[in-house]
C-alpha positions as CSV (number, residue, x, y, z in Angstrom):
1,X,-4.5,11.4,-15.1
2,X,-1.3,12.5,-17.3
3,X,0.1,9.4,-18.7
4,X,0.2,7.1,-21.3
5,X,1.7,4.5,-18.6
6,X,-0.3,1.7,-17.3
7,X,-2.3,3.8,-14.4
8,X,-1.2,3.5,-11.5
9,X,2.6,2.8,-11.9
10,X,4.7,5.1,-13.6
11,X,8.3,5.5,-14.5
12,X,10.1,8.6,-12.6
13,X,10.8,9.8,-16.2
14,X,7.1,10.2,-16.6
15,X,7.3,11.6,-13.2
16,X,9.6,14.3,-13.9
17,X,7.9,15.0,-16.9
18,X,4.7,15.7,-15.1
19,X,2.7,13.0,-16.7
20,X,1.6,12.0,-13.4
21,X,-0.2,8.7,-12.6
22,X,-3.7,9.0,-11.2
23,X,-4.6,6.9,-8.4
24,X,-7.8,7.0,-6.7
25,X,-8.6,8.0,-3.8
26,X,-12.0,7.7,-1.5
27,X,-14.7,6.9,-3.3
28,X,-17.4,8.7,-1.5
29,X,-21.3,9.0,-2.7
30,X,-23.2,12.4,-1.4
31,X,-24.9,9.7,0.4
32,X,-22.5,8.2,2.7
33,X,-20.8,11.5,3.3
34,X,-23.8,12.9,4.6
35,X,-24.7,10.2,6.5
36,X,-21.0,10.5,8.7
37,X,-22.0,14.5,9.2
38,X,-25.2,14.2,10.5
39,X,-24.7,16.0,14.0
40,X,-25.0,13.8,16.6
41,X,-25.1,11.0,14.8
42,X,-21.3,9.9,14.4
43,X,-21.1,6.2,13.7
44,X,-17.9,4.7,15.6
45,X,-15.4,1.7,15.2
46,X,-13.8,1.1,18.8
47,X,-10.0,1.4,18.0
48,X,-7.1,1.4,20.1
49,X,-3.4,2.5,19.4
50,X,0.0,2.0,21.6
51,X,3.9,2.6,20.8
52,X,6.8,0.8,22.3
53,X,10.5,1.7,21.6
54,X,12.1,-1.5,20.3
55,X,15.5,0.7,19.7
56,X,18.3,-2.0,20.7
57,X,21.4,-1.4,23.1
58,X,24.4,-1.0,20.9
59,X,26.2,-2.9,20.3
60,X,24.4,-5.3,17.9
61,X,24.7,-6.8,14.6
62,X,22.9,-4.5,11.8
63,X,20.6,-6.4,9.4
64,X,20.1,-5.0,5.6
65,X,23.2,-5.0,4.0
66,X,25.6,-7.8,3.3
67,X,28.3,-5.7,2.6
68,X,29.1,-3.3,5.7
69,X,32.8,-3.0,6.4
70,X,31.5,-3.7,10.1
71,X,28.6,-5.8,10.9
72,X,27.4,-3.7,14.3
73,X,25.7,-0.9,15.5
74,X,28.0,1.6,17.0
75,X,25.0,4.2,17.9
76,X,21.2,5.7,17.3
77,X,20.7,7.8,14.7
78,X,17.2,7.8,14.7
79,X,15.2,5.7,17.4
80,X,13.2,2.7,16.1
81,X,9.3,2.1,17.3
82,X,6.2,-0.8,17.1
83,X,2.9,0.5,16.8
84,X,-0.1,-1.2,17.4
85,X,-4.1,-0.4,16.1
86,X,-6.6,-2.5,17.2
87,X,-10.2,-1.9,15.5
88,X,-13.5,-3.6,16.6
89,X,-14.9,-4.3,20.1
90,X,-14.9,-8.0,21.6
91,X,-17.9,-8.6,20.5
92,X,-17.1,-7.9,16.9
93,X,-13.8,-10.1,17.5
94,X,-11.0,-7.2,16.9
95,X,-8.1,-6.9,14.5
96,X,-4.7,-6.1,15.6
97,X,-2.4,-4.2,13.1
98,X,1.3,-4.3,14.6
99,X,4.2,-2.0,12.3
100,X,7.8,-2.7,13.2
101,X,11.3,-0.9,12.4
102,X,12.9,-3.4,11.2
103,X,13.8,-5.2,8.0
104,X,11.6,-8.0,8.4
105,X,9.7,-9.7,10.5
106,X,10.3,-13.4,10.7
107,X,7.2,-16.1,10.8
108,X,8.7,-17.5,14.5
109,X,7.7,-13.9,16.1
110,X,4.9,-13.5,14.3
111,X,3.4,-17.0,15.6
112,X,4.4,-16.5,19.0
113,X,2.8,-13.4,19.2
114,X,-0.3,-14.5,17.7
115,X,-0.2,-18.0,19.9
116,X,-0.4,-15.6,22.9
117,X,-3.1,-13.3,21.7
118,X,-5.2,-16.3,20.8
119,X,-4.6,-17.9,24.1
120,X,-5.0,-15.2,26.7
121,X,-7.2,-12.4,24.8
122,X,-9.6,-15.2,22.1
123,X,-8.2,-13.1,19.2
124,X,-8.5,-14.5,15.7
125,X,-5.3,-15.4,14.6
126,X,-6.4,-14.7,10.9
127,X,-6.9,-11.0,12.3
128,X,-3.5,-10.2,13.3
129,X,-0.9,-8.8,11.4
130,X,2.7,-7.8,11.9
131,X,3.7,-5.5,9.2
132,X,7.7,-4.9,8.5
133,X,9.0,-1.3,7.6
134,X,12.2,-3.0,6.3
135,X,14.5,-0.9,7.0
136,X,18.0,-1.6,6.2
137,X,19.3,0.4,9.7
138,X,17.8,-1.7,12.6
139,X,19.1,-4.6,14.2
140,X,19.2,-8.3,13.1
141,X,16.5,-10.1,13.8
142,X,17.8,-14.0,13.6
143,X,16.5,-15.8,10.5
144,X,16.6,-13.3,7.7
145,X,20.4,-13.5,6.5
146,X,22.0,-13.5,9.3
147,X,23.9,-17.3,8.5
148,X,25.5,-16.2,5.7
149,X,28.9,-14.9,6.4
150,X,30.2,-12.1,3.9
151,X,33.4,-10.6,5.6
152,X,36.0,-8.2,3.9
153,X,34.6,-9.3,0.6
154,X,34.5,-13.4,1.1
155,X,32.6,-16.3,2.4
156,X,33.6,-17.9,6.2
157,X,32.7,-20.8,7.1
158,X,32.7,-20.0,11.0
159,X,29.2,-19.6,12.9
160,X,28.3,-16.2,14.2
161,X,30.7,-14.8,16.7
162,X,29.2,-15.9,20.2
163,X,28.7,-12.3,21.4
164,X,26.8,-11.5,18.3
165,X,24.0,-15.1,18.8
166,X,24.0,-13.9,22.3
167,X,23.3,-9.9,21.9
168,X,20.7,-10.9,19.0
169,X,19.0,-13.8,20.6
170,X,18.9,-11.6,23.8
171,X,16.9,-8.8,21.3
172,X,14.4,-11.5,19.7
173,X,13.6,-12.6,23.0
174,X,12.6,-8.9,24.7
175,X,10.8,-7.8,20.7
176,X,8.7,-10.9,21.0
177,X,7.4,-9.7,24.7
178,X,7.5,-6.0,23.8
179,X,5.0,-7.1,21.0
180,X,2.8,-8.9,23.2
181,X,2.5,-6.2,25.6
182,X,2.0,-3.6,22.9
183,X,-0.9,-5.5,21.9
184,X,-2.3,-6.3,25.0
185,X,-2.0,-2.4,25.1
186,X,-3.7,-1.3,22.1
187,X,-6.9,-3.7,22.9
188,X,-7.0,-2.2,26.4
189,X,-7.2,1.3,25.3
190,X,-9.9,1.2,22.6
191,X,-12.4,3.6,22.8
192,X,-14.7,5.1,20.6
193,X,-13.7,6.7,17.1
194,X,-14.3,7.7,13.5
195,X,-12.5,5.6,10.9
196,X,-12.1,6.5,7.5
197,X,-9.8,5.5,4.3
198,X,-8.3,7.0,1.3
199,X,-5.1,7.5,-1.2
200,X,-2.7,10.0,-2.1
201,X,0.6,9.9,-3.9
202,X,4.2,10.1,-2.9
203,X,6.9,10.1,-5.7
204,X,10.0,9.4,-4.5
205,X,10.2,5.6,-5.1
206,X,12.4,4.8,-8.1
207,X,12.4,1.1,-10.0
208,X,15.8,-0.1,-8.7
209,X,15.9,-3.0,-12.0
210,X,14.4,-1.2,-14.9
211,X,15.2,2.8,-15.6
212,X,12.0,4.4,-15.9
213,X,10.4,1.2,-14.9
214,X,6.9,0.5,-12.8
215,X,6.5,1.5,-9.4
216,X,3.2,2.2,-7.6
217,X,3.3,6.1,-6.1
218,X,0.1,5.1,-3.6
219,X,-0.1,6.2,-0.3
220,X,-3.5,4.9,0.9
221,X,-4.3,6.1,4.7
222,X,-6.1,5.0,7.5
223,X,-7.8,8.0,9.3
224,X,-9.1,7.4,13.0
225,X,-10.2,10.0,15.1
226,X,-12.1,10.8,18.3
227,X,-15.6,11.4,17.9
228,X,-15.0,15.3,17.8
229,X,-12.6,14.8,15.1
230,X,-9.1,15.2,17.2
231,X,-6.4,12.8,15.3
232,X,-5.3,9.6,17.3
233,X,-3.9,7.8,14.7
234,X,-3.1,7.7,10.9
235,X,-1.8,4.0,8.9
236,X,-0.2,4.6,6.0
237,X,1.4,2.8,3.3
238,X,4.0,3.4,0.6
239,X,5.8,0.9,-2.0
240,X,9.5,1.9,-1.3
241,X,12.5,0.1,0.1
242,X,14.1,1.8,3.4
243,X,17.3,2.4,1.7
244,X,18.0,5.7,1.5
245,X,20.9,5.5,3.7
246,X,23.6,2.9,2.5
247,X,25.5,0.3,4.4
248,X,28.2,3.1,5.1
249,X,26.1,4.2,8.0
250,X,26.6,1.6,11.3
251,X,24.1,3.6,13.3
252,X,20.4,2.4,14.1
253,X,18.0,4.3,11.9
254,X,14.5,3.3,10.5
255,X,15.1,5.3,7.1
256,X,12.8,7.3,5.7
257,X,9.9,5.7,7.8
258,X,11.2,7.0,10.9
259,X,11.7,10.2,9.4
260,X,8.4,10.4,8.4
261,X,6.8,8.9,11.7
262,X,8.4,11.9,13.4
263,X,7.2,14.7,11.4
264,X,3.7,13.2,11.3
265,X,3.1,12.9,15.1
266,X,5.4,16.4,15.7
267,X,2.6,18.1,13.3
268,X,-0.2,16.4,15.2
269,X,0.7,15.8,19.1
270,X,-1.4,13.4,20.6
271,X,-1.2,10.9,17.6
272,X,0.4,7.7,16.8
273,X,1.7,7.0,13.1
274,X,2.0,3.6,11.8
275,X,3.6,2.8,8.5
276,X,3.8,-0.4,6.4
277,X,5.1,-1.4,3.1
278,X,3.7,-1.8,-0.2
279,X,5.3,-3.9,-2.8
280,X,8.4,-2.6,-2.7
281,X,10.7,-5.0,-3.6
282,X,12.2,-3.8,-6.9
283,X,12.0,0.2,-5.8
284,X,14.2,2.4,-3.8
285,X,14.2,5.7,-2.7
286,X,15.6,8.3,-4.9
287,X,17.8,10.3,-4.5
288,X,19.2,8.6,-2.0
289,X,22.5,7.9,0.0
290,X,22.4,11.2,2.6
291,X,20.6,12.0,5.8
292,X,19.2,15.1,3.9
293,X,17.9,12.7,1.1
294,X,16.1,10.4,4.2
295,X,14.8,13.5,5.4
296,X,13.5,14.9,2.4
297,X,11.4,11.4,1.8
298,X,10.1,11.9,5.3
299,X,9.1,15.3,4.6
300,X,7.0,14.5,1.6
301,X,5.4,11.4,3.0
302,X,3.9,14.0,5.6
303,X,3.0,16.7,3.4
304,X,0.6,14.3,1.6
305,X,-0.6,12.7,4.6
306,X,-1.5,16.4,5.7
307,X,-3.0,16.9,2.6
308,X,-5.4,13.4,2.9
309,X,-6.1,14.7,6.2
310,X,-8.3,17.8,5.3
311,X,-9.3,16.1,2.1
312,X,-12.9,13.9,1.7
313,X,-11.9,10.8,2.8
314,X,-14.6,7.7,2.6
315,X,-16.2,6.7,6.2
316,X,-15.6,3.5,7.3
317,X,-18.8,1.8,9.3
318,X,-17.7,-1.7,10.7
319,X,-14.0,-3.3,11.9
320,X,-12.5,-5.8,9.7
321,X,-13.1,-8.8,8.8
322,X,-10.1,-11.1,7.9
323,X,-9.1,-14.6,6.5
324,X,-5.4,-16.2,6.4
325,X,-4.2,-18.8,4.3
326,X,-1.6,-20.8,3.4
327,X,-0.4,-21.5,-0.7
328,X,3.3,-23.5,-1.4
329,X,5.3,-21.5,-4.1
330,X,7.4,-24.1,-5.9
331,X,11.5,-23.6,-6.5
332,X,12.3,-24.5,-9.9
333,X,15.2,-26.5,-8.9
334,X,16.2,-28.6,-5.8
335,X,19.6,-29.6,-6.3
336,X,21.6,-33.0,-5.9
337,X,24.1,-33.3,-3.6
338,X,27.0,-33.8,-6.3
339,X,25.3,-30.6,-8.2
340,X,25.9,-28.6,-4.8
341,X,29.6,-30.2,-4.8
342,X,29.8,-28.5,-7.9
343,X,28.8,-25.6,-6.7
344,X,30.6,-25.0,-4.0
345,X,33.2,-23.9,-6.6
346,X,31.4,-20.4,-7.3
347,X,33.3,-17.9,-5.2
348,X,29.1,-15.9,-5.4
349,X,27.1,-16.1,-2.7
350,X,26.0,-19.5,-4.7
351,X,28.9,-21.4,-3.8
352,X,28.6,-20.5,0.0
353,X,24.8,-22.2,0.0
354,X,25.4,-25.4,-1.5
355,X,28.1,-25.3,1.2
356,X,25.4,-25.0,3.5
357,X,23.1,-26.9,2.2
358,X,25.9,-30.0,1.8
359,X,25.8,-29.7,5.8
360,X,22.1,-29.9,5.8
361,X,22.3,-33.1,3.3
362,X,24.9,-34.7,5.8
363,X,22.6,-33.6,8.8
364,X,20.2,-35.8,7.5
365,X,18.0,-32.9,6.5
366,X,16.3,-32.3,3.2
367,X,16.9,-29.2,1.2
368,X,13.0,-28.0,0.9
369,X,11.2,-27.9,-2.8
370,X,8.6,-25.4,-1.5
371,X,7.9,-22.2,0.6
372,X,5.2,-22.1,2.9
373,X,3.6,-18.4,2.2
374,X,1.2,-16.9,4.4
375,X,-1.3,-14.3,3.1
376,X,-4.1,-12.1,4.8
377,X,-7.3,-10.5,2.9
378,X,-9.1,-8.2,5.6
379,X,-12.2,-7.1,4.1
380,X,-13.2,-2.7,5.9
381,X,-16.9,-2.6,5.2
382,X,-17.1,-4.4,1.5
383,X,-15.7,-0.7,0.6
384,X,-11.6,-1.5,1.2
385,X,-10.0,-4.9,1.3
386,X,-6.5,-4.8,2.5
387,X,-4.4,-7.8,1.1
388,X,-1.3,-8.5,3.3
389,X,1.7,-10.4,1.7
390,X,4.5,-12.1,3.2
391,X,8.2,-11.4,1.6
392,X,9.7,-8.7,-0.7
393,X,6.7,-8.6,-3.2
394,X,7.7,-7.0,-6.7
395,X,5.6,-4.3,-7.7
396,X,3.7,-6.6,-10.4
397,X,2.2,-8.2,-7.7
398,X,0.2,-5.0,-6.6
399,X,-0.9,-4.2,-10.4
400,X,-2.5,-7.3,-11.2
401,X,-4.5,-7.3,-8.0
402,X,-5.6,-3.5,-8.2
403,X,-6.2,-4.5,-12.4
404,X,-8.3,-7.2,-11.3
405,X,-10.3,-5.6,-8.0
406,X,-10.1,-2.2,-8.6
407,X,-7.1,0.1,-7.6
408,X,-9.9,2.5,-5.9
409,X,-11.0,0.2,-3.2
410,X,-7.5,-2.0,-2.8
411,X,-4.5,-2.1,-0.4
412,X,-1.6,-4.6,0.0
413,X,0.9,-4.4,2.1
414,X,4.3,-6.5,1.7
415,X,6.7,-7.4,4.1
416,X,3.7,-9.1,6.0
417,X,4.1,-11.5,8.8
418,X,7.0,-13.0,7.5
419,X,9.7,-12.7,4.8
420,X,11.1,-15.6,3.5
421,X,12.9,-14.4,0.4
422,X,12.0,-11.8,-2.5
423,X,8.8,-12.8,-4.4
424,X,9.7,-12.1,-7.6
425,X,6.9,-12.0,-10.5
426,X,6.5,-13.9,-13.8
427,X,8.8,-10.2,-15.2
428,X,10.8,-10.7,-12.7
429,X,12.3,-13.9,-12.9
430,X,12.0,-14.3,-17.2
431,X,15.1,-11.0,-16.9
432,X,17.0,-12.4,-13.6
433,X,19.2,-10.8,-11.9
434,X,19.1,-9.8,-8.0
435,X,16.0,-10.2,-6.5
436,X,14.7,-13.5,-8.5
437,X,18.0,-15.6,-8.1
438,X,21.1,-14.5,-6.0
439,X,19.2,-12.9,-3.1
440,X,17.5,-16.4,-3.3
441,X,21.1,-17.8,-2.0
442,X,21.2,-14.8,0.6
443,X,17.9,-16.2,1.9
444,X,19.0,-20.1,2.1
445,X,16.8,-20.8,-0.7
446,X,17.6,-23.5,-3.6
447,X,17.0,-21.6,-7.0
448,X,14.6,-19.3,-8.3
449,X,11.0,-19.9,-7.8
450,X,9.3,-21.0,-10.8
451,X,7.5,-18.5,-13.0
452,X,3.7,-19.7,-12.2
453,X,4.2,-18.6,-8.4
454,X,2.7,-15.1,-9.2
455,X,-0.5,-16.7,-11.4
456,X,-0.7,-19.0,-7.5
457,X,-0.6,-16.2,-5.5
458,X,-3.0,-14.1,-7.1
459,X,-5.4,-16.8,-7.7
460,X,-5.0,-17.5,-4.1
461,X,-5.7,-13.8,-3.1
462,X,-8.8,-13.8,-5.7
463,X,-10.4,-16.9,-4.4
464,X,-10.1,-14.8,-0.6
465,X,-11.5,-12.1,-1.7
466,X,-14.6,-11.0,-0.6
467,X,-17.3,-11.4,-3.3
468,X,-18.3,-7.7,-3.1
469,X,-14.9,-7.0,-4.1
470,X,-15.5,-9.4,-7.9
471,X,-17.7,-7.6,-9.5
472,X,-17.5,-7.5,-13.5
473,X,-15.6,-3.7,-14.1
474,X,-16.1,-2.2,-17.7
475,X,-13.3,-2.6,-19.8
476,X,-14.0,0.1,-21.7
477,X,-16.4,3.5,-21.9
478,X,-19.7,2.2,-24.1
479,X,-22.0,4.8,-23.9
480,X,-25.3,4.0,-22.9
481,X,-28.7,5.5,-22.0
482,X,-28.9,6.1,-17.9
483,X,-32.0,5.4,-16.4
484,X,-33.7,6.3,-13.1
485,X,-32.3,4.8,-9.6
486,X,-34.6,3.5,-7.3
487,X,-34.4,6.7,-5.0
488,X,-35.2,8.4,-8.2
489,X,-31.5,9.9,-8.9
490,X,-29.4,9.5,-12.3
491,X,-25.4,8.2,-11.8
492,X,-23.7,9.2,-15.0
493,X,-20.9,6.9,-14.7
494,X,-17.8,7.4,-16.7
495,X,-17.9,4.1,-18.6
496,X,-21.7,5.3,-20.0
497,X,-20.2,8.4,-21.8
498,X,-19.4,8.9,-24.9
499,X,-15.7,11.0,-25.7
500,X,-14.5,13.6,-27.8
501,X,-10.6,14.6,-27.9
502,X,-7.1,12.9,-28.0
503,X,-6.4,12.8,-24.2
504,X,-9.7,11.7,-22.6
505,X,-9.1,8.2,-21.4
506,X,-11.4,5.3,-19.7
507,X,-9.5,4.0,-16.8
508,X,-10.8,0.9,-15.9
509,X,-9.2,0.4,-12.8
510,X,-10.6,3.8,-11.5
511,X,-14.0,3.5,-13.4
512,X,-13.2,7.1,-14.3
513,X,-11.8,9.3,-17.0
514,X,-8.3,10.8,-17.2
515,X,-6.2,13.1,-19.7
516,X,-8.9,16.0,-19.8
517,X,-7.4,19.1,-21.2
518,X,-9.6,22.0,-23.1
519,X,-10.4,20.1,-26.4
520,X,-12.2,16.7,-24.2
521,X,-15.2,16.2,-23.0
522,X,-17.7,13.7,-21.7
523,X,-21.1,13.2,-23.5
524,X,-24.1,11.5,-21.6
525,X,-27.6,10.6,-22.4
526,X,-30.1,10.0,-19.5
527,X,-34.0,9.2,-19.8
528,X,-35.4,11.6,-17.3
529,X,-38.5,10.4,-16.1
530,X,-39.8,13.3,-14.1
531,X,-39.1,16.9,-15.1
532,X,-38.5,18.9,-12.8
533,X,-35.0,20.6,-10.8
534,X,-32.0,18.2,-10.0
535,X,-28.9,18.9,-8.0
536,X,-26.0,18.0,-9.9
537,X,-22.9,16.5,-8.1
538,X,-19.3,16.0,-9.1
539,X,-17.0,13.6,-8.4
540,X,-13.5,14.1,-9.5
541,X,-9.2,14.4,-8.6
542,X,-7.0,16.8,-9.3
543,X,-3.3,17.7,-8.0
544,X,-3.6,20.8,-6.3
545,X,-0.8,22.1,-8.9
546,X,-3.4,21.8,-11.7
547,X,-6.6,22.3,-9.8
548,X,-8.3,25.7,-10.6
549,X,-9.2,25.3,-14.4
550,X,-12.7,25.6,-15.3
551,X,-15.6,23.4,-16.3
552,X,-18.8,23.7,-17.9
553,X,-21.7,21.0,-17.3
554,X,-24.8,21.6,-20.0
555,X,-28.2,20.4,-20.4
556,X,-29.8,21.7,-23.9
557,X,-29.4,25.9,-23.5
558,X,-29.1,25.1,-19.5
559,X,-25.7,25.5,-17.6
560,X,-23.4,25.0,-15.2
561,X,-19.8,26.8,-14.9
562,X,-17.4,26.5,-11.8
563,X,-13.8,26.3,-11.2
564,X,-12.0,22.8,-10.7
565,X,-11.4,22.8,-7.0
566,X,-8.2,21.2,-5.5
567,X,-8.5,17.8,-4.2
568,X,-5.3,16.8,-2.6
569,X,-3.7,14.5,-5.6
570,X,-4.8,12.7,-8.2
571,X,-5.2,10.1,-6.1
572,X,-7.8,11.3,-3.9
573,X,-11.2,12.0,-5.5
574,X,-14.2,14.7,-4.2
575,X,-17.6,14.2,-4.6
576,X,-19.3,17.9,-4.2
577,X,-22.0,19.4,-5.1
578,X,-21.8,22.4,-8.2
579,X,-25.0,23.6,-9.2
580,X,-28.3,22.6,-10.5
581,X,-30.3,22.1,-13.6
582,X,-34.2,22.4,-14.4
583,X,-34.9,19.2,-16.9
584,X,-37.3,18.5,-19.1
585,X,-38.9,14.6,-19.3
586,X,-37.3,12.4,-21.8
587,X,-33.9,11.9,-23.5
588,X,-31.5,14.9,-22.2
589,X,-28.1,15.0,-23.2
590,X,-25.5,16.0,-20.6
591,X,-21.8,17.3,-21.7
592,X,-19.2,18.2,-19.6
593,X,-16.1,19.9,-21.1
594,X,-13.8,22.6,-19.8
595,X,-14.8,26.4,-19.5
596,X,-12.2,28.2,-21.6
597,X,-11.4,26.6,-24.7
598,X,-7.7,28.6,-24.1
599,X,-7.1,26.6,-20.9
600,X,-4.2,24.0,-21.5
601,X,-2.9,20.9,-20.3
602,X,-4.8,18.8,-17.6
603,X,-8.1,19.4,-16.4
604,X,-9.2,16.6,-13.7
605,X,-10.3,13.0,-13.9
606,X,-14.2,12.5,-13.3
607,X,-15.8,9.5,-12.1
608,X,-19.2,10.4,-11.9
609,X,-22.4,12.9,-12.0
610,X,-25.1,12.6,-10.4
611,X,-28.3,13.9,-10.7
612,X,-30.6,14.0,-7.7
613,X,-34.2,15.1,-7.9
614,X,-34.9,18.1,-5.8
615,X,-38.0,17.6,-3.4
């Protein structure tokens, strides 16, 4: 870990300096990972995958950016897919994971589409999810931002032209079948497979508010396989809005997630690739505004996904288990009606609302106080939870909850069964701006929401999550003597060491140690109860830039030297075995340090060693 940063999120200048981020990867004990390789003994999740083209006929009216000279589609660029996974048999009540080009997915599709799969195939509704690639090239979609006009650089007050409300009703109406039927088509085809999970990095997302500002670089995979290991599907994530291309370009694209869907199933033929969101909502893509730019962000997302591929990812035994629920985020303001007359002076976006919302008021409607949010926690095997937020979720949002449950065993998507506006954070909405207040106008929203919404929404999301997932974390490294396991081994856990140098860091949200370079090491003291011969295992990241620097593990005049292997990123940790060490009964003190004192910069970031008695 190369940074001074709050882990996980980095600024791009940090980036560009090389003071990479780590974030952690598969956590996977000797145990488990020989347990999934015992021959002939695979252990299987039943998962099914389908695609469905959901590319529109053009013309239709593009969604994303309020400012196109011209409002339709005039072409392709790049066609625009749904993919669906479905994990579990019916007896272990499956979950359905839907992906979708588009720019969001609003809570009317979702519910009709989960209405149906509850009806006809007994699913529970708290196990489906449609996830939103928001792209800013595919088609409107009806109740994003569609009702506010923005023509040649003003406000009208006319409705949609009718051939518009026709062509984009008319595409509504065929998504919301095609959805069903790609469902319908991933639960018919599941068979058996191997399903595992892990993270890598990606670095091309760039804080759109704040220069060298938070953004989180994850790009946590799912991995399912057949049971002799041929690829048939990979889920991926990354925290970056689909904006490389501007609103210049009127042809249908899915940005760089299209791009990278098409490398990824090119390099493996035969297998589906399904990408959400992370909390994205205050990054873009950089560099960005060309073809080659969307193309490049493609390119990298699958280079690291080919990396995580070959690299020790963490088995995954049983489907998911999942609850949904339902919290109110408060506006801070509901206007009067002679405070919207008021407003209607604004030439902004502003004044436009309150004219709408005048209309609602004369309708006899009420202008709403509160959003209804919808939010998922899916728990894979108490060793991943996946959190699934609705709305353009700020990247706070994802440090708090990986601070609080542990960035090595948490994913959250955004853009999550619905998006009702940006959901700004406490940061967020103290500095204004964009995202917290005018958008709030582009989405038919009041006023800013108030600044508690983010302590409501992850308190909501902690009182969901699995208990497994609450357990107390160290703050801090307080070294400690390690006793004997019940199966007789000795886990040197980072938080148990003792440091020495100016770089060697306790990272609580990884449980592990980062900034290693020549002059830091790790000091342990472990009661052996038995002498006798243990087998000493590793678990560490590195980038593969770094990797290859040396280490040297010792026990009194006893030693072990090796080389720091590459493990895809420092996001993606490696549990292997490097040696072993005769000990003697009692107090033994265990360092591990580098191998060549003349070695500089990074080393790796360690986790663990374990000691396992040899029988």
């Amino acid at each position: 870990m190369k940074s001074a940063l709050p882990i996980l999120f980095v600024s791009k200048k940090a980036v560009v300096l090389r003071t990479v981020l780590l974030l952690a990867g598969a956590l996977l004990s000797a145990g488990s990972s020989m347990a999934q390789q015992k021959a002939g003994n695979p252990v299987t999740i039943d998962a099914g995958v389908a695609s469905a083209d959901i590319t529109p006929q053009t013309p239709i009216r593009m969604a994303g950016y309020a400012a196109r000279l011209s409002t339709d589609a005039d072409s392709v660029l790049q066609p625009i897919a749904a993919k669906a996974l479905a994990l579990g048999s019916d007896a272990q009540h499956p979950t359905l994971l839907i992906t979708v080009d588009l720019v969001g997915i609003p809570w009317r599709i979702t519910k009709n589409v989960t209405d149906f799969l509850v009806k006809e195939k007994g699913i529970n509704p708290a196990q489906v999810a449609i996830c939103a690639s928001h792209t800013h090239g595919g088609p409107e979609v009806g109740n994003l931002i569609n009702i506010l006009q923005y023509r040649n650089g003003g406000f009208s007050d006319s409705l949609l032209a009718l051939k518009q409300l026709i062509e984009i009703t008319q595409y509504t109406e065929q998504l919301t079948q095609k959805l069903k039927d790609l469902a319908v088509a991933a639960l018919n085809n599941r068979k058996p497979a191997l399903v595992s999970w892990g993270q890598g990095q990606a670095q091309f997302a760039s804080n759109r508010r704040t220069k060298d500002g938070p953004v989180d670089l994850a790009l946590p995979i799912l991995k399912i396989t057949d049971p002799g290991g041929a690829l048939k599907a990979v889920f991926l994530n990354y925290a970056c809005h689909g904006t490389t291309l501007g609103g210049e370009e009127h042809k249908i694209h899915g940005d760089w997630i299209a791009e990278a869907h098409r490398v990824i199933e090119a390099r493996h033929p035969g297998a589906t690739a399904l990408i959400a969101l992370g909390c994205a909502g205050d990054a873009n893509p950089a560099p960005r505004g060309s073809r080659e730019n969307m193309q490049q962000h493609g390119k990298e997302i699958a280079d690291n996904i080919d990396k995580l591929l070959t690299a020790q990812l963490q088995p995954l035994y049983t489907p998911p288990s999942g609850t949904m629920q339902w919290i109110q985020l408060p506006f801070s303001k509901v206007p009067s009606a002679a405070e919207l007359v008021e407003w209607t002076k604004d030439p902004s976006v502003k004044g436009y609302y309150a004219r709408l919302a005048l209309e609602r008021l004369e309708r006899g409607e009420a202008i709403p106080a509160v959003v209804d949010y919808p939010f998922q926690v899916w728990n894979f095997d108490n060793k991943m939870a996946m959190v699934n937020l609705a709305g353009e979720v700020v990247v706070d949002y994802s440090i708090r909850l990986k601070d609080r449950y542990g960035a090595e065993r948490l994913w959250v998507n955004a853009y999550a069964n619905d998006v009702p506006s940006y959901i700004a954070s406490r940061r967020v909405i103290g500095e204004g701006g964009y995202e917290p207040e005018s958008s709030m106008y582009w989405y038919n929203k009041p006023s800013p929401f108030v600044p508690e919404v983010e302590d409501m929404i992850v308190n909501a999301v902690g009182e969901a999550m699995p208990a497994s997932f609450k357990d107390q974390r160290p703050a801090g490294n307080q070294p400690a003597l390690v006793q004997k396991e019940a199966d007789g081994s000795y886990q040197l856990s980072s938080w148990m060491a003792g440091t020495e140098g100016s770089r060697i860091k306790y990272m609580p949200e990884w449980k592990a140690f980062g900034w290693f370079d020549a002059k830091d090491k790790a000091t342990w003291n472990a009661d052996i109860a038995k002498a006798g011969k243990y087998n000493v295992y590793l678990e560490w990241s590195v980038s593969d830039s770094v990797a290859g620097k040396t280490f040297e593990l010792t026990a009194g005049n006893k030693r072990i030297k090796g080389k720091v292997d590459k493990t895809g990123s420092w996001f993606t940790y490696r549990t292997k075995k490097i040696g072993a060490l005769q000990l003697p009964k009692g107090t033994t003190t265990i360092v591990l340090k580098s191998g060549a004192a003349t070695e500089q910069g990074s080393m790796f970031d360690v986790r663990a060693v374990r000691l396992v008695p040899v029988k």
